[in-house]
C-alpha positions as CSV (number, residue, x, y, z in Angstrom):
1,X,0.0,0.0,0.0
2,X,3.0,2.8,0.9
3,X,4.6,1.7,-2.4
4,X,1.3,1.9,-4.3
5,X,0.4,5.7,-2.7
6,X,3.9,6.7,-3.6
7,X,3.7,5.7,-7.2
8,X,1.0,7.7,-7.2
9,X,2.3,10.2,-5.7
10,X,5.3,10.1,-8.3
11,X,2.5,10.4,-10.8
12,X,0.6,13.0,-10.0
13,X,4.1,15.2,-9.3
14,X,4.9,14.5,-13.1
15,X,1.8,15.4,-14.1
16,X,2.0,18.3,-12.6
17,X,5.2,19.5,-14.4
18,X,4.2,18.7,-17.3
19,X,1.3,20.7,-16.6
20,X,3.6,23.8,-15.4
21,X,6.1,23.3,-18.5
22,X,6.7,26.9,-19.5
23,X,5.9,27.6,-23.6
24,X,6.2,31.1,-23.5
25,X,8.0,33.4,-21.3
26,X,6.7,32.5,-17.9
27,X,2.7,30.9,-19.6
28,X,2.9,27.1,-19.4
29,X,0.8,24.3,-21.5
30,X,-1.7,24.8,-18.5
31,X,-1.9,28.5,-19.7
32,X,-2.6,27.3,-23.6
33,X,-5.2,24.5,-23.0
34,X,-6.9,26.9,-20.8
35,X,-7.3,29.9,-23.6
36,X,-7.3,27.4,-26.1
37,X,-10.4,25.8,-25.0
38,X,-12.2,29.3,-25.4
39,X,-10.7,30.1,-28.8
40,X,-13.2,30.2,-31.6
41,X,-11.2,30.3,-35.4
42,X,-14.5,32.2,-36.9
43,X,-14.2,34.4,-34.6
44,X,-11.7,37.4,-33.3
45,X,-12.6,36.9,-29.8
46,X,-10.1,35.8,-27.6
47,X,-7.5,35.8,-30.0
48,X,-5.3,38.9,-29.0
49,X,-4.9,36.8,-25.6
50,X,-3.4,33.7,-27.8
51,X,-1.1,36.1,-29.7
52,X,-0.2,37.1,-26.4
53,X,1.7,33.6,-26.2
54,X,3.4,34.1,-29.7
55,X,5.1,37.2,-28.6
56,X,6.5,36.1,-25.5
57,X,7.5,33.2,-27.1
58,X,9.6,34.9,-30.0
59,X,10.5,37.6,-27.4
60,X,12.7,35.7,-24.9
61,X,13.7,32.9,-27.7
62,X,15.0,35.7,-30.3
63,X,14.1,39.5,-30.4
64,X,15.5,40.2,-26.5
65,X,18.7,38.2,-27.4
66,X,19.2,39.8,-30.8
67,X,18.6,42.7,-28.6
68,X,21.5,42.1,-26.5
69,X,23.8,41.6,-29.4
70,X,23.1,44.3,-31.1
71,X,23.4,46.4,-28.3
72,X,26.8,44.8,-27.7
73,X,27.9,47.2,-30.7
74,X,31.4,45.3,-31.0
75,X,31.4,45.1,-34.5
76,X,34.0,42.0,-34.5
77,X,31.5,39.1,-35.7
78,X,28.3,39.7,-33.7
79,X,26.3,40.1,-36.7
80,X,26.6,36.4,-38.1
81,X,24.8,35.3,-34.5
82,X,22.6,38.4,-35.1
83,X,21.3,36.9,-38.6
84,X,21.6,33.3,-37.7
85,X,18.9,34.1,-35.1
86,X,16.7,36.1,-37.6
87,X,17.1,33.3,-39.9
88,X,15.9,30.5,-37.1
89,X,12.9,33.5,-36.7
90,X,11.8,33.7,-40.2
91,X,11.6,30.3,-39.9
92,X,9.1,30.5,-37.0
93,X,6.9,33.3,-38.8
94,X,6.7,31.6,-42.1
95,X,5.5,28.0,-40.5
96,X,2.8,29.4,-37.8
97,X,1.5,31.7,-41.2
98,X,1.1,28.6,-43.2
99,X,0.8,25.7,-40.7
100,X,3.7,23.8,-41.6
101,X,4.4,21.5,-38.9
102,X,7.7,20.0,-38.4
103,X,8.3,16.5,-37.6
104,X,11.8,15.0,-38.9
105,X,12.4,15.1,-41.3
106,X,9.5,16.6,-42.7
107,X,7.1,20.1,-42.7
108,X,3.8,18.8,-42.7
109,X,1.1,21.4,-44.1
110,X,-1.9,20.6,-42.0
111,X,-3.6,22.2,-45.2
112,X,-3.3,18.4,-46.9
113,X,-0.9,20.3,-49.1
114,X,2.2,18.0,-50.3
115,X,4.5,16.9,-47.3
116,X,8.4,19.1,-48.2
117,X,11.5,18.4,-46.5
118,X,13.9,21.0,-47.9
119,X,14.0,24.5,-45.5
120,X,14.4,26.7,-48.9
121,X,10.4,26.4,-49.7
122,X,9.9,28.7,-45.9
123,X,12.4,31.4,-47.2
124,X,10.8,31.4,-50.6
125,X,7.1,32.0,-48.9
126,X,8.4,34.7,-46.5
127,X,10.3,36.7,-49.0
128,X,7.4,36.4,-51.7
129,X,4.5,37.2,-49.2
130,X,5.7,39.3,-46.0
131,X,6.6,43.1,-46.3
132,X,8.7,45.2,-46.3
133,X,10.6,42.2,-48.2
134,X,8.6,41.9,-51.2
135,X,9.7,44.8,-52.8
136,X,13.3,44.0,-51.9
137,X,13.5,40.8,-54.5
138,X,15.6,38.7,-52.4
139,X,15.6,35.2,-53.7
140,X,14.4,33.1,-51.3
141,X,16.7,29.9,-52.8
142,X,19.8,31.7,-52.3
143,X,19.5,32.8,-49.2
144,X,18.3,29.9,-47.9
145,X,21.3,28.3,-49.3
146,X,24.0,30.8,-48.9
147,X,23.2,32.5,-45.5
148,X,20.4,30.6,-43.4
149,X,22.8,27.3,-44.5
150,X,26.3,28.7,-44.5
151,X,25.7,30.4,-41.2
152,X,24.4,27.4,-39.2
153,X,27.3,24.9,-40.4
154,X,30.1,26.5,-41.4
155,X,29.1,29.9,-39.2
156,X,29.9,32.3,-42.5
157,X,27.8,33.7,-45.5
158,X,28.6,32.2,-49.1
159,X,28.3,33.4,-52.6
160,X,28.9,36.9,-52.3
161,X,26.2,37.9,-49.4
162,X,27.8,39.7,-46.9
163,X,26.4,41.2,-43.2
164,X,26.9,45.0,-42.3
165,X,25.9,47.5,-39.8
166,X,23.1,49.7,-41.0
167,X,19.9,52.1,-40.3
168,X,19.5,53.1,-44.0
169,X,18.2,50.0,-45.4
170,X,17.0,45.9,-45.1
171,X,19.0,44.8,-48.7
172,X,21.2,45.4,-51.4
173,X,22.7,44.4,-54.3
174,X,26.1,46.4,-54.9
175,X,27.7,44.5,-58.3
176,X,28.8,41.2,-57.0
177,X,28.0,41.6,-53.5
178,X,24.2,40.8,-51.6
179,X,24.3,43.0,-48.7
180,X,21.8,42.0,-45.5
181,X,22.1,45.3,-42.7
182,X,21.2,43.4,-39.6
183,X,19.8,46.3,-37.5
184,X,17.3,47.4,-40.7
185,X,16.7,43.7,-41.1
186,X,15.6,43.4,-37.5
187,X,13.7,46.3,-37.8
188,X,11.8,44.9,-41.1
189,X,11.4,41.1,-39.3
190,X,9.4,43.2,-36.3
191,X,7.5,45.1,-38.7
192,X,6.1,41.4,-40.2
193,X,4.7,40.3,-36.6
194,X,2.9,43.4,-36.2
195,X,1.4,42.6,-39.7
196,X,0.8,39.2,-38.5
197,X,-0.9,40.3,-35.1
198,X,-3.3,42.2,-37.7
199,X,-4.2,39.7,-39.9
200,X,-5.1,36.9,-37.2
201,X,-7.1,39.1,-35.5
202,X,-8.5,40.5,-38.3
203,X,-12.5,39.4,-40.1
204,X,-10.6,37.0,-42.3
205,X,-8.1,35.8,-40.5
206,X,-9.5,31.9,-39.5
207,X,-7.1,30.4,-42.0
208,X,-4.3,32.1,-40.1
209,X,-6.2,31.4,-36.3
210,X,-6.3,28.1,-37.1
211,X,-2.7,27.3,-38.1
212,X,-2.0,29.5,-34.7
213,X,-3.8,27.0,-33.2
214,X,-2.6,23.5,-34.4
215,X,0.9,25.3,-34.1
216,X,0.6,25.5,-30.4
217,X,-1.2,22.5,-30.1
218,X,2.2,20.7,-31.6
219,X,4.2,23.3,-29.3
220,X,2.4,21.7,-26.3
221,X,3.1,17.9,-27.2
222,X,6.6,17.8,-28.0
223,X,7.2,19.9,-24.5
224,X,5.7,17.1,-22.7
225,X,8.0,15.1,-21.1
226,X,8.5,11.6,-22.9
227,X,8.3,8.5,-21.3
């Protein structure tokens, strides 16, 4: 019987953390499957609250670190960390707007579109469909290749694409060179969450709530402790 009511015990301790697991800042999988029980996708009600957990999410995963590097102000080969984050961000911002749910080693669209393994279809989307990088022409292929790629194995650009300081502007093309200024680029990456805050919340923005929503729902079941 003592070994039995300490089992349980055991249990319900467990349970409880899992319960407590943090997603977001300091909001847990409680936190979620609380709000997300309320959530409606035809309607806008609700939904601010749920963003809520997107931004501290991205806030204390990427845009407060970036944050700190920027600030460091060094200029000696902060920038490549600085992109390599906004890189693993874009990555973030392009799947919860389309759904795309990763499970190795595939994205699976919970559209029913066809399953894709290959990272370069995510930096295509984004730099077709989110301003203020439309206008810029940045192909998506390339950078996917020769930045996103080179900077996480080989921690340096390739093919001519080169990080710089800058206020002025996201993007250029000078001859040869592809030029990505990571303060303006930071700036432009902020610019595309308030964009997407408006269109979930907006009249037609179900597509988007409910891709929010099986995001998170995936968020909550790989941060539960596997037995």
């Amino acid at each position: 019987m003592i070994l039995l009511a300490k089992k349980e015990h055991n249990i319900g301790r467990l349970i409880k953390n899992i319960s407590m697991q943090k997603i977001a800042g300091n909001l847990t999988i409680t936190d979620w499957e609380e709000l997300a029980s309320k959530l409606d996708d035809s309607k806008s009600e609700n939904w601010g609250n749920a963003f809520n957990f997107f931004e501290q999410r991205i806030a204390t995963r990427y845009l407060n670190p970036i944050k700190a590097i920027l600030n460091m102000d060094l200029n000696t080969g902060e920038g490549f960390a600085v992109v390599n984050l906004q890189c693993s961000l874009i990555e973030t911002i392009e799947c919860f707007y389309n759904g795309w749910i990763y499970v190795y080693p595939n994205f699976l669209p919970i559209d029913g579109s066809p399953i894709f393994k290959k990272g370069k279809k995510i930096f295509e989307s984004f730099f077709k469909n989110r301003e203020p990088f439309i206008s810029l022409q940045i192909d998506g292929v390339d950078f996917y290749k020769s930045v996103r790629c080179g900077l996480l194995h080989e921690t340096q650009t390739k093919n001519n694409w080169k990080i710089k300081s800058g206020l002025v502007r996201i993007y250029e093309q000078n001859g040869d060179e592809k030029i990505i200024y990571r303060e303006k680029f930071q700036r432009g990456l902020e610019k595309v969450i308030t964009k997407y805050k408006e269109e979930l919340l907006s009249s037609g923005g179900e597509k988007y709530r409910k891709n929010f929503k099986e995001k998170f729902k995936h968020i909550c079941k790989e941060s539960r402790i596997k037995k």
